[in-house]
C-alpha positions as CSV (number, residue, x, y, z in Angstrom):
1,X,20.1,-46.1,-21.3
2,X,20.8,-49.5,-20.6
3,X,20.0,-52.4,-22.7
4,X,17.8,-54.5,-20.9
5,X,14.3,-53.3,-19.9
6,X,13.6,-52.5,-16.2
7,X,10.0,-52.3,-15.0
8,X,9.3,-49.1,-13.4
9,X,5.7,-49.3,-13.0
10,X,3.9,-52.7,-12.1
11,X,0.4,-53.2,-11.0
12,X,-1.0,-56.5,-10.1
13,X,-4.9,-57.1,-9.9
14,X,-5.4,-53.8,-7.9
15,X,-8.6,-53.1,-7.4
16,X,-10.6,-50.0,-5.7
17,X,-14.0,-49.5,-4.3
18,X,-15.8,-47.2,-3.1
19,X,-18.3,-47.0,-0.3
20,X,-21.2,-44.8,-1.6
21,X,-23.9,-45.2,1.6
22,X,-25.3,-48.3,1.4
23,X,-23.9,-48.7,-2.4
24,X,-19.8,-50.2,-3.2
25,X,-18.6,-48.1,-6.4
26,X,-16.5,-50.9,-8.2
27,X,-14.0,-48.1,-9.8
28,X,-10.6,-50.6,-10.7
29,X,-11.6,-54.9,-10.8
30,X,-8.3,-56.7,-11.1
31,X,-6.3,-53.8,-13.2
32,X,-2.6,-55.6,-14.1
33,X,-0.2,-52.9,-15.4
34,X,3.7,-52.8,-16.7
35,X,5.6,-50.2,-17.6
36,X,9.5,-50.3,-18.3
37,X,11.7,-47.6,-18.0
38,X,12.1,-45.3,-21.6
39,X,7.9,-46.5,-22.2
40,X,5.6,-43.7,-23.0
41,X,1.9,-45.4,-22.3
42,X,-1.4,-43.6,-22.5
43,X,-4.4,-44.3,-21.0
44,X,-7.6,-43.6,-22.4
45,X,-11.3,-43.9,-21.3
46,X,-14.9,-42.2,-20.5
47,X,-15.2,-40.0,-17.9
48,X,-15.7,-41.9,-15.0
49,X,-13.4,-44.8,-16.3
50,X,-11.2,-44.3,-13.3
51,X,-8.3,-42.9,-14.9
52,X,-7.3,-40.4,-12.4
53,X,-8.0,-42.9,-9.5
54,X,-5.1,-45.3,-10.9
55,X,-2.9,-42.1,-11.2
56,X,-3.3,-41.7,-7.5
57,X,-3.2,-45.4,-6.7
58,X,0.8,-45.4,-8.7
59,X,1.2,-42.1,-6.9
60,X,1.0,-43.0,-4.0
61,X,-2.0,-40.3,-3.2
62,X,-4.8,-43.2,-2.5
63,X,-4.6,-47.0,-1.2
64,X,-6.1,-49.4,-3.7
65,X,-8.8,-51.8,-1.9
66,X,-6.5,-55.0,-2.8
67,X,-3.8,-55.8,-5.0
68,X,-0.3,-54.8,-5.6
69,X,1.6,-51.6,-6.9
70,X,5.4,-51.8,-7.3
71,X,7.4,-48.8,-8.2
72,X,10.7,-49.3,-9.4
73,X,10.7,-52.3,-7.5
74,X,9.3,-51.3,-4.2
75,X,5.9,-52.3,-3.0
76,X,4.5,-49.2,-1.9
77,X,1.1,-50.4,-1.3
78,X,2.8,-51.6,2.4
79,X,4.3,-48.3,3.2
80,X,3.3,-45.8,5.8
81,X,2.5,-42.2,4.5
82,X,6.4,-40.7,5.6
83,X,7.7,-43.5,3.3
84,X,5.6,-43.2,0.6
85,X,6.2,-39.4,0.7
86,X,10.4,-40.4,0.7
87,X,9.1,-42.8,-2.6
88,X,7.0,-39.6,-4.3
89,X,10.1,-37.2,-3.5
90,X,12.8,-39.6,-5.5
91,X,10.5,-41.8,-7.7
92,X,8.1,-39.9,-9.0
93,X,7.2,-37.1,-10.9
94,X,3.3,-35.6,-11.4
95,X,2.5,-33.3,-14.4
96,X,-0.6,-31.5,-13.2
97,X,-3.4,-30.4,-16.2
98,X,-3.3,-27.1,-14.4
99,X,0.6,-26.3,-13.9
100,X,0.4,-25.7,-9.9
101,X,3.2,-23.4,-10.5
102,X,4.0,-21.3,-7.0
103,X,3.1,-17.4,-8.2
104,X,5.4,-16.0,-6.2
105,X,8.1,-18.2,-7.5
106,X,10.1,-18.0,-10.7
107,X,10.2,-20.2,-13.1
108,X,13.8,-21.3,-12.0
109,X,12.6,-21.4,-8.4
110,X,9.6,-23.4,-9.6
111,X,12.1,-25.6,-10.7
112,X,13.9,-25.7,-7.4
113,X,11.1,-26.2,-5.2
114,X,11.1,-30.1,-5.4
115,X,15.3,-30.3,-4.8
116,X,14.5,-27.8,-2.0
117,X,12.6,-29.8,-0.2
118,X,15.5,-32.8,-0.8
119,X,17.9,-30.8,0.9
120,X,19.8,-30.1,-2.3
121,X,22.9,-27.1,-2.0
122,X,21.9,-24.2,-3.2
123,X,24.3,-23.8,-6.1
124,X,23.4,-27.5,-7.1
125,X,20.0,-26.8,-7.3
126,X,20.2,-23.4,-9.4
127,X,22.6,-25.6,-11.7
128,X,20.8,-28.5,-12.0
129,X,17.4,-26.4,-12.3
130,X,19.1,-24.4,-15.0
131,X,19.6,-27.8,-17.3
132,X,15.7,-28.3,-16.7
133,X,15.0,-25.6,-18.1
134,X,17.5,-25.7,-21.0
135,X,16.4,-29.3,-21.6
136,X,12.3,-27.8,-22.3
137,X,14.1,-25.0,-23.9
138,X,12.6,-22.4,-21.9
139,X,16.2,-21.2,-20.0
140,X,15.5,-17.9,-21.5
141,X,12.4,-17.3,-19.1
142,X,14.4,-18.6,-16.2
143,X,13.7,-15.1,-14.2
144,X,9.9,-14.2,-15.4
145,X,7.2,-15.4,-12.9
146,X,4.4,-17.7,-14.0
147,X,1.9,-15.2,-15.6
148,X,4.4,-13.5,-17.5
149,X,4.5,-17.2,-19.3
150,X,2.4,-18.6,-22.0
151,X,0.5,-21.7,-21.4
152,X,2.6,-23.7,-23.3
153,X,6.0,-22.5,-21.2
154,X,4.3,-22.9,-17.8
155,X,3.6,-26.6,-19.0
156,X,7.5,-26.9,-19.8
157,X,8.7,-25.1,-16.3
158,X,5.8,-27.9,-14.9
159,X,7.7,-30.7,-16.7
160,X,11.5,-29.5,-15.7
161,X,9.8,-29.4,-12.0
162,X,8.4,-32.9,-12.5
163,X,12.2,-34.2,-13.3
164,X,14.0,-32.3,-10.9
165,X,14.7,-35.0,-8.7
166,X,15.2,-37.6,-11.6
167,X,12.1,-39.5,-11.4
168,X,11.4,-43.2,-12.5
169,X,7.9,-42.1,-13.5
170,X,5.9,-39.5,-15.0
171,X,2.5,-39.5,-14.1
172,X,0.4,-37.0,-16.3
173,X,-3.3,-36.2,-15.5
174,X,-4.6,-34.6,-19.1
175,X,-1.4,-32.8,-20.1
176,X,-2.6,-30.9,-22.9
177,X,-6.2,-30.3,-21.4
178,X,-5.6,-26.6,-21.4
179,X,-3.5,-26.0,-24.6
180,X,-4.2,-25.5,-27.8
181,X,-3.8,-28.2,-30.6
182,X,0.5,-27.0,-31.6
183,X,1.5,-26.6,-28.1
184,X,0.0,-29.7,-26.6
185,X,1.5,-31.5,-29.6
186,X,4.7,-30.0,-28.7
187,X,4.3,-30.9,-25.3
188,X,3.4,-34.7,-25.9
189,X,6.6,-34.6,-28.3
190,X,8.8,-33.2,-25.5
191,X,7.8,-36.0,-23.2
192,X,7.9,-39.3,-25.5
193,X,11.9,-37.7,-26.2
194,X,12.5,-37.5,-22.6
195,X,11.1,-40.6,-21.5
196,X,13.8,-42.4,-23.7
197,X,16.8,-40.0,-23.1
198,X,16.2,-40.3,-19.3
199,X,15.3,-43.5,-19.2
200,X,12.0,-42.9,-17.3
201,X,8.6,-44.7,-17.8
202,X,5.8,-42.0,-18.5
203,X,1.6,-42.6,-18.0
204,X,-0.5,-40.3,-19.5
205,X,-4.0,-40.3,-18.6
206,X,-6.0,-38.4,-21.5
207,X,-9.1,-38.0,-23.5
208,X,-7.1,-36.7,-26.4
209,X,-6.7,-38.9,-29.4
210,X,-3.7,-36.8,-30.7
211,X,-2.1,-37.3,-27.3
212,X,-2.8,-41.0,-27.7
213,X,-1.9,-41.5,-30.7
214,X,2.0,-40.4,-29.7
215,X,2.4,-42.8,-27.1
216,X,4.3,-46.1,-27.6
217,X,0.8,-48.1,-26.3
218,X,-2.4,-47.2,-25.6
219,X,-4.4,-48.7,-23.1
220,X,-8.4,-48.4,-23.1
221,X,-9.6,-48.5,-19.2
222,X,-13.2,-50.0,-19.7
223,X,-15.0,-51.6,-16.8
224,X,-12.7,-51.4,-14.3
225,X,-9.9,-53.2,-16.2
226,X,-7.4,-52.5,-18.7
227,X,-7.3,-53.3,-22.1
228,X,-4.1,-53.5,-24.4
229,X,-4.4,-52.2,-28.0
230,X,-8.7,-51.8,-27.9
231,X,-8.2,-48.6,-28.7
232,X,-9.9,-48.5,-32.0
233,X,-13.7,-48.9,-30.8
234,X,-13.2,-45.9,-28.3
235,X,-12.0,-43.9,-30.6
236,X,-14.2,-44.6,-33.6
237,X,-17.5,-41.8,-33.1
238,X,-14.6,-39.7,-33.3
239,X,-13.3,-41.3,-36.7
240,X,-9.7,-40.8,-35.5
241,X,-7.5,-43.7,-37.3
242,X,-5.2,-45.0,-34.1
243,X,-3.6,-47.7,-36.8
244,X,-2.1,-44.9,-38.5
245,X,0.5,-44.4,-35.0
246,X,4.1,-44.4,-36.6
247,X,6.0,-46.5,-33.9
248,X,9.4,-45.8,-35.6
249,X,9.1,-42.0,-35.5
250,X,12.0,-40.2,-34.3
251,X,12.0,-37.3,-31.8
252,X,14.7,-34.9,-31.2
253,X,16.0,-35.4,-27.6
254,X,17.2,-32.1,-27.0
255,X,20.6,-31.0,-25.2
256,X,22.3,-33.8,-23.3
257,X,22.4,-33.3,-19.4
């Protein structure tokens, strides 16, 4: 990983609104966002906060009203939908709450499916798919299809297909939503490790103070804008202790690829 930060995510007073009839739904006002490459940031909320809508906005799945997205340097709030579809193929990944694995698909074709679509040879693909799956240490299911997995390994074959074309980002929508308390932690683990070893920013939009708590910032989306580090008043009904975050803790990275 190089030495000197590179921003892979940058959003610049984006804002979104909604027509509702004769009512505007005000869902981002003036939302400024950086993430560098190797960052693990979590955003947290109310339901409603618009969370998922600046997921889509990075994504490249919605248009923001006004304002400014950058990914990895490119402005992708002027692109057409082919380019931003040629940005979403090479830039970034999407970890989905519920999987989206292909049932008819392996877990090593799941893997594939993305590299597929890039045009990638064969034998590359099955290689490189291979060290996915070895890096989420779930090789040894490489043949069983998706129900023949536990929750917890669908979410890892998810995340090796979410990297298969060596993203710059990592957008999560609730990761852990439908694990239990271990796995999800395992999970949240895995992805602060490989946001440093491959050098990739990751966003993870949760309601989960555990999975907050892991990240390397929090960010509180209140109001339409976010707010660095005001994490302790969201979180206090709850009587979770987000000062208690150890920064310095190491991860295990995993095999090399």
């Amino acid at each position: 990983m190089a030495d000197e930060k590179q921003v892979a995510v940058e959003c610049i007073d984006v804002r979104r609104e909604f027509q509702d009839g004769s009512r505007v739904i005000k869902v981002l006002q003036g939302t400024n966002l950086s993430v560098d490459r190797g960052e693990f940031v979590a955003i947290v909320g109310a339901s409603g906060s618009g969370k998922t809508t600046l997921l889509n906005l990075i994504g490249g799945l919605d248009k923001p009203t006004s304002g400014t997205i950058l990914v990895d340097g490119e402005n992708i709030t002027k692109l057409n939908d082919e380019q931003m579809s040629e940005v979403r193929r090479h830039k970034i990944g999407v970890l989905f709450q519920d999987q989206h694995l292909l049932p008819i698909f392996t877990a090593l074709e799941n893997v594939e499916v993305p590299m597929l679509l890039d045009d990638v040879p064969p034998k590359e693909r099955e290689e490189r798919a291979i060290r996915l799956l070895e890096m989420v240490s779930v090789d040894h299911r490489s043949q069983h299809m998706p129900h023949e997995l536990s929750g917890g390994m669908r979410s890892r074959v998810a995340l090796a297909r979410a990297l298969a074309n060596d993203p710059a980002i990592l957008l999560c929508d609730e990761p852990t939503g439908d694990l239990d308390h271990k796995t999800g932690g395992e999970i949240i683990q895995l992805m602060r490790a490989l946001a440093k070893k491959k050098n990739l920013a990751v966003l993870a939009a949760t309601h989960d103070p555990e999975t907050a708590r892991m990240a390397d910032r929090i960010l509180l989306l209140r109001d339409g804008v976010l707010v660095d580090e005001l994490v302790s008043d969201f979180f206090k009904s709850s009587g979770v202790d987000v000062s208690t975050r150890d920064h310095d803790k190491e991860i295990s990275e995993g095999p090399s690829t």
